[in-house]
OpenMM code with the backbone's topology and positions (N, CA, C; nanometers):
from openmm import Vec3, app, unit

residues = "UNK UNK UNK UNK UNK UNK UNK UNK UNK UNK UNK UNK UNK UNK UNK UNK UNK UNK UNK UNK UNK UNK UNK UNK UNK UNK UNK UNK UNK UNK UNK UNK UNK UNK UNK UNK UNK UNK UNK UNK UNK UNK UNK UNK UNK UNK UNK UNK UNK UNK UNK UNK UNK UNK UNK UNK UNK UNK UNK UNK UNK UNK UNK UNK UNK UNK UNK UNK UNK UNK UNK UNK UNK UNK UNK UNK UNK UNK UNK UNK UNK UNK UNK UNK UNK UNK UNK UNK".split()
positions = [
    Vec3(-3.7001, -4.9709, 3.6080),
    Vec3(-3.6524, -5.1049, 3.5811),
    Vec3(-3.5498, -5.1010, 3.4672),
    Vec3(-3.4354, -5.1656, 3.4933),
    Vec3(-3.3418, -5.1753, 3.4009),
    Vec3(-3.3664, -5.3315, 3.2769),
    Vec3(-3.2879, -5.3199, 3.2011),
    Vec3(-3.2248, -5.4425, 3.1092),
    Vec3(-3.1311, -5.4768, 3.1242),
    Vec3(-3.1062, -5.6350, 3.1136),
    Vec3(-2.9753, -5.6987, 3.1246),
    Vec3(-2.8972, -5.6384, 2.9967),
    Vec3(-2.9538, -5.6277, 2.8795),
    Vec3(-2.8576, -5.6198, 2.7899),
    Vec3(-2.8084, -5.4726, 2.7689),
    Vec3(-2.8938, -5.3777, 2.8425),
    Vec3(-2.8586, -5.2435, 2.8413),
    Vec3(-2.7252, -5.2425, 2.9504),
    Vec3(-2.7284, -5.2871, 3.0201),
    Vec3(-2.5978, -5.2701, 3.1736),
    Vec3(-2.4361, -5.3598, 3.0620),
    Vec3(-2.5042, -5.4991, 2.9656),
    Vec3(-2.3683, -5.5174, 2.9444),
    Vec3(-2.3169, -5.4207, 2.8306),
    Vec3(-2.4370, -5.3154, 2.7693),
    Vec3(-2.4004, -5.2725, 2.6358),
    Vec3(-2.2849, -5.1739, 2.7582),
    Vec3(-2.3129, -5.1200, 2.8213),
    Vec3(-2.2539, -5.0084, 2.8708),
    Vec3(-2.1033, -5.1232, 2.9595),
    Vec3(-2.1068, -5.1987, 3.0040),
    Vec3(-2.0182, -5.2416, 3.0168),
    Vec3(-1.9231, -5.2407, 2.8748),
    Vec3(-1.9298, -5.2935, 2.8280),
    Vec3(-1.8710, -5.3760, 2.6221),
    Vec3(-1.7885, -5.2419, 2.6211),
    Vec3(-1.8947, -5.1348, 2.5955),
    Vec3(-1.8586, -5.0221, 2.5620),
    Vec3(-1.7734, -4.9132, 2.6896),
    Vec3(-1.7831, -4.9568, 2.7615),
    Vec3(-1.6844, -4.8458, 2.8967),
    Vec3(-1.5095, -4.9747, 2.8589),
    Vec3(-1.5540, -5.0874, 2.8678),
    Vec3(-1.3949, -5.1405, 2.7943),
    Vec3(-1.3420, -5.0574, 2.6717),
    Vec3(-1.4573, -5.0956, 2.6008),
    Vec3(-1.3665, -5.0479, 2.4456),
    Vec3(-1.3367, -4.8915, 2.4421),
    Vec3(-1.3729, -4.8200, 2.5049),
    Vec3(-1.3250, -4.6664, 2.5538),
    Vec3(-1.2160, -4.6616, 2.6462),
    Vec3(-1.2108, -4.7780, 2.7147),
    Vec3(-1.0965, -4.7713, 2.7735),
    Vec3(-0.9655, -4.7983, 2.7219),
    Vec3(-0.9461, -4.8992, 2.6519),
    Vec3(-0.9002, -4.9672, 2.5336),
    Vec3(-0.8435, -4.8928, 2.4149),
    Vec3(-0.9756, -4.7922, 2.3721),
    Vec3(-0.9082, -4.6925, 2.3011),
    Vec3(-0.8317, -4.5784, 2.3348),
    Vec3(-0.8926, -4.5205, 2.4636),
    Vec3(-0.8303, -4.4044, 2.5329),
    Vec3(-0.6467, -4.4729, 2.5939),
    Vec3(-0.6539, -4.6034, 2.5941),
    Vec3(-0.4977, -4.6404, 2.6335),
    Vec3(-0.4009, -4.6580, 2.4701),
    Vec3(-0.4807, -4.7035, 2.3660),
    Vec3(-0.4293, -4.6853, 2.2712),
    Vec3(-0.3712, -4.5043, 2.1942),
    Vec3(-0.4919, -4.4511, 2.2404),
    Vec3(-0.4275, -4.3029, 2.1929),
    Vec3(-0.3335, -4.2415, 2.2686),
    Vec3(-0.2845, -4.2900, 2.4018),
    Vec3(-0.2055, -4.2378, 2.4878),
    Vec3(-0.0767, -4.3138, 2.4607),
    Vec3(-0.0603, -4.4648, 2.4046),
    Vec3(0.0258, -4.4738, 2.3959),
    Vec3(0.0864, -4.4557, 2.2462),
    Vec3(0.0192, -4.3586, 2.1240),
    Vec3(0.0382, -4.2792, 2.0115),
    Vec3(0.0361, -4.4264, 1.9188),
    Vec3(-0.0459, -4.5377, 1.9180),
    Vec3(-0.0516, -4.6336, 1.8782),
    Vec3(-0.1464, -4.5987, 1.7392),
    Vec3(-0.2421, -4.5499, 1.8032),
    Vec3(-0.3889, -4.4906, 1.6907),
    Vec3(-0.3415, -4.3218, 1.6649),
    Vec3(-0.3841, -4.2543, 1.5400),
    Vec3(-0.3481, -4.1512, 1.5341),
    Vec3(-0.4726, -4.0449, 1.6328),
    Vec3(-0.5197, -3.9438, 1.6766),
    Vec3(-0.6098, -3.8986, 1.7742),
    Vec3(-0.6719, -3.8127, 1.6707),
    Vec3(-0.8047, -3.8367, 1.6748),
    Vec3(-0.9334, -3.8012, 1.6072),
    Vec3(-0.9616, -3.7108, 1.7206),
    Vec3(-1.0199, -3.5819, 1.7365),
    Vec3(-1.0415, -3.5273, 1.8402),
    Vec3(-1.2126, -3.5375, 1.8318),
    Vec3(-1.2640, -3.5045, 1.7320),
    Vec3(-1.4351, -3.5205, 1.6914),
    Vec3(-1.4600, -3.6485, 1.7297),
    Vec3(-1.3927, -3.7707, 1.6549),
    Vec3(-1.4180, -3.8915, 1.6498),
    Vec3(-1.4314, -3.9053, 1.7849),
    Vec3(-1.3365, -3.8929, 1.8929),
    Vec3(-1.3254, -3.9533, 2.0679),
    Vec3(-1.4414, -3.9327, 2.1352),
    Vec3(-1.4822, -3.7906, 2.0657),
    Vec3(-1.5578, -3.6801, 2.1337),
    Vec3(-1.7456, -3.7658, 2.1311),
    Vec3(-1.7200, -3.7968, 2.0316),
    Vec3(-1.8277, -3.8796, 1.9730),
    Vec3(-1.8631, -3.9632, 2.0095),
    Vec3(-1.7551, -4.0757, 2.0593),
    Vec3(-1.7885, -4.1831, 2.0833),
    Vec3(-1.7737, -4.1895, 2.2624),
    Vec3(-1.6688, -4.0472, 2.3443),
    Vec3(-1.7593, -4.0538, 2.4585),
    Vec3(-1.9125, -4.0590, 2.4927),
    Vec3(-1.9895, -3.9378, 2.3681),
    Vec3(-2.1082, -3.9192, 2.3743),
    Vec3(-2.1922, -4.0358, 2.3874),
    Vec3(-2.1688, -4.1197, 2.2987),
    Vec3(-2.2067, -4.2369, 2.3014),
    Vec3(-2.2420, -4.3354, 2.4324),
    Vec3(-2.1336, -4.3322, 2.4917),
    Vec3(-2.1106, -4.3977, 2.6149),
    Vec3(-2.1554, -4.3014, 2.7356),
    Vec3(-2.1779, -4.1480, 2.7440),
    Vec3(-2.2555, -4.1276, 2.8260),
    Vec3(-2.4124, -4.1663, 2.7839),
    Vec3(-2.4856, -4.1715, 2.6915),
    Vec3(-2.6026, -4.2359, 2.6459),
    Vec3(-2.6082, -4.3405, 2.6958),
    Vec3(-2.5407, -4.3974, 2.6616),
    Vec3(-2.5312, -4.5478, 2.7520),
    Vec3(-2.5311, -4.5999, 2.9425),
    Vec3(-2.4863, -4.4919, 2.9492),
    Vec3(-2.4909, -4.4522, 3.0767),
    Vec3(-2.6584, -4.3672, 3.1436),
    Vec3(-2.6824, -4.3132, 3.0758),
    Vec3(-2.8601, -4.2397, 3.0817),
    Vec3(-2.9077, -4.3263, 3.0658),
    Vec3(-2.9032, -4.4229, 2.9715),
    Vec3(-3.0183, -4.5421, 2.9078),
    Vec3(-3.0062, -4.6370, 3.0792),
    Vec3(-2.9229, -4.6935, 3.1371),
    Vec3(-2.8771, -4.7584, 3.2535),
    Vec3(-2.9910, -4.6279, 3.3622),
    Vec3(-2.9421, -4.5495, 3.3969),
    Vec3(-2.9543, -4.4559, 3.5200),
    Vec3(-3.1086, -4.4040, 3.5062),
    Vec3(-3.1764, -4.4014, 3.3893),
    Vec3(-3.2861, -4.3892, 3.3043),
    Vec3(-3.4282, -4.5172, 3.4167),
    Vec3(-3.3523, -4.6601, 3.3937),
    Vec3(-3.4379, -4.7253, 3.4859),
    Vec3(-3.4506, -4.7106, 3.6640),
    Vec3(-3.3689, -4.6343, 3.7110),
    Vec3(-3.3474, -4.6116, 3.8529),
    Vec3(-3.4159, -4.5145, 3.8885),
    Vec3(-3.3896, -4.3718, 3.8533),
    Vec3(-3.4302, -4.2469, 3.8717),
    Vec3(-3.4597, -4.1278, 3.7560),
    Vec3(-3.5695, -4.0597, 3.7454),
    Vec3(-3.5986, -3.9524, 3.6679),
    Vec3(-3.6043, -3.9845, 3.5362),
    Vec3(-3.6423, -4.0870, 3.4828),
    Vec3(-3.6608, -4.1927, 3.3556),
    Vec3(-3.6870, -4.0424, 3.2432),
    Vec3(-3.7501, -3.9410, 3.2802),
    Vec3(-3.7539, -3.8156, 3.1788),
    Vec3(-3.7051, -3.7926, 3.1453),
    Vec3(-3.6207, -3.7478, 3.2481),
    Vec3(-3.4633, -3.6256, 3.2161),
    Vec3(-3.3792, -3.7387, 3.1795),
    Vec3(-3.3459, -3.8488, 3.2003),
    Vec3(-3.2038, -3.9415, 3.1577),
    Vec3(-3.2673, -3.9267, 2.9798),
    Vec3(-3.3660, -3.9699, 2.9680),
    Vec3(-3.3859, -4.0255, 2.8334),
    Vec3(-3.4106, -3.8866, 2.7502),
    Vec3(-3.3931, -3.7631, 2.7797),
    Vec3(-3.3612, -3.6425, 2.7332),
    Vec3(-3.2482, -3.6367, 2.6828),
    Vec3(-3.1820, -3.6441, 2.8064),
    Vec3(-3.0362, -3.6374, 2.7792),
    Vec3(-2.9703, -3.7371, 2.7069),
    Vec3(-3.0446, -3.9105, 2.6478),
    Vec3(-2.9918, -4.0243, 2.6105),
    Vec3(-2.9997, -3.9905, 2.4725),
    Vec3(-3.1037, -3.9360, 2.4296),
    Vec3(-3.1488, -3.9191, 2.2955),
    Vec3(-3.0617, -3.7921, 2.2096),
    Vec3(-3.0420, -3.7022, 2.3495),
    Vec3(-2.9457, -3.5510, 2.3080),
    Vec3(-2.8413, -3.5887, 2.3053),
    Vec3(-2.7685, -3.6742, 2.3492),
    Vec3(-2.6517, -3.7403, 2.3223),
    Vec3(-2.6203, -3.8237, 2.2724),
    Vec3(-2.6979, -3.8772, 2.1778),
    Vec3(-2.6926, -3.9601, 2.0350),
    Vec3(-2.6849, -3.8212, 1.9583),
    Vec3(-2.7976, -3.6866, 1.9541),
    Vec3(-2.8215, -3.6207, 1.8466),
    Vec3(-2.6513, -3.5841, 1.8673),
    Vec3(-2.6167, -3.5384, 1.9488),
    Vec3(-2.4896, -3.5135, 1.9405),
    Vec3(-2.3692, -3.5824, 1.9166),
    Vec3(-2.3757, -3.6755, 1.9621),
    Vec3(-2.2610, -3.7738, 1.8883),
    Vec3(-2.2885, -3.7822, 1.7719),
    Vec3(-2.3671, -3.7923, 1.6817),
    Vec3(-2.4144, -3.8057, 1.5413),
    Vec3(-2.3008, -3.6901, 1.4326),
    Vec3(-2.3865, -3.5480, 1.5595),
    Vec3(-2.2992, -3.4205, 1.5085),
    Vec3(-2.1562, -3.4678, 1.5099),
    Vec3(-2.0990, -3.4988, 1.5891),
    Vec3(-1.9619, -3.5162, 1.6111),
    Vec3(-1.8720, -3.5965, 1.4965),
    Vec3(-1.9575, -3.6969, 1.4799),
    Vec3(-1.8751, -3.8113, 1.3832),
    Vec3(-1.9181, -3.7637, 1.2373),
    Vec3(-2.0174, -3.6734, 1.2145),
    Vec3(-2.0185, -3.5845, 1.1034),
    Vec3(-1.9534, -3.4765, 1.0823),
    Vec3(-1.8886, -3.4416, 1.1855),
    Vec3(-1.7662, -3.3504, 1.1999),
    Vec3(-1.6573, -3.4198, 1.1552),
    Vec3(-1.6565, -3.4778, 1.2150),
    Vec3(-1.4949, -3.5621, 1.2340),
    Vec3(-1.5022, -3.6509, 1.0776),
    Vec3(-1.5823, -3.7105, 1.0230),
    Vec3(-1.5691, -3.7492, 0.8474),
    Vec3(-1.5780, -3.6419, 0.7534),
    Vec3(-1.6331, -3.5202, 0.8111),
    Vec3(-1.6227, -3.3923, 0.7011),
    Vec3(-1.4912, -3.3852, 0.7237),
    Vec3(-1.4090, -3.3428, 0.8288),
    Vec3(-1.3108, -3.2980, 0.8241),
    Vec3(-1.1780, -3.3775, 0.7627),
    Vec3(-1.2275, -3.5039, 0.8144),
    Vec3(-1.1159, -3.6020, 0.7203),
    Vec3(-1.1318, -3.5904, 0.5947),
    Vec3(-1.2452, -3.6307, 0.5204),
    Vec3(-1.2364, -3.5947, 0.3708),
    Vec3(-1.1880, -3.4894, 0.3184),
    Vec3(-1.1835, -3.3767, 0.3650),
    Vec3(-1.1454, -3.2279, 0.3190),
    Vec3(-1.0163, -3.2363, 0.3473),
    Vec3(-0.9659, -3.3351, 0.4628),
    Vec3(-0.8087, -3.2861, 0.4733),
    Vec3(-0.7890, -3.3701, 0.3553),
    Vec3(-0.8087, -3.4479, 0.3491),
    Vec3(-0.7450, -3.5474, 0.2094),
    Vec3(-0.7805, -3.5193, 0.0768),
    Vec3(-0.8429, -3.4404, 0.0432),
    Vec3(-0.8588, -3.3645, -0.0794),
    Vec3(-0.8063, -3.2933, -0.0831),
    Vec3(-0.7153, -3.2157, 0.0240),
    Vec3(-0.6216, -3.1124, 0.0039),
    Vec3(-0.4447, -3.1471, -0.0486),
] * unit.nanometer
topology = app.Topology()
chain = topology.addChain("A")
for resn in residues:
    res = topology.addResidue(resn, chain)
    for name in ("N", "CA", "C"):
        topology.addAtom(name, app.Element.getBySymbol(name[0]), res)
């Protein structure tokens, strides 16, 4: 069984990835490569959390939770690395 508010989070969020991915293409935003990376992660989570109520509720929410731990990594990448460039 799904949630209404889980299907629009993943909607909200497949716009605003879209939104951003047209902004970095048109060199509008400068390109974070960690940061993007991150916040795909995000949005496949969002996508497990959805696919999670249909089929194999185990394995999605394995993978929902491993892909937060990992996006986490990512955007802690991507603010280490900014701070260090700017201290240089």
């Amino acid at each position: 069984m799904y949630q209404l508010s889980e299907v629009m989070n993943l909607i909200f969020d497949t716009v605003g990835l879209g939104v951003t991915l047209i902004l970095l293409n048109s060199g509008i935003v400068p390109k974070f490569f960690y940061l993007i990376l991150g916040f795909v992660c995000i949005w496949l989570s969002n996508i497990f959390t959805v696919l999670e109520g249909f089929i194999f509720p185990d394995l999605f929410n394995y993978l929902e939770h491993g892909f937060y731990l990992i996006s986490g990594v990512l955007l802690l990448v991507s603010l280490k690395k900014e701070i260090w460039e700017s201290i240089k």
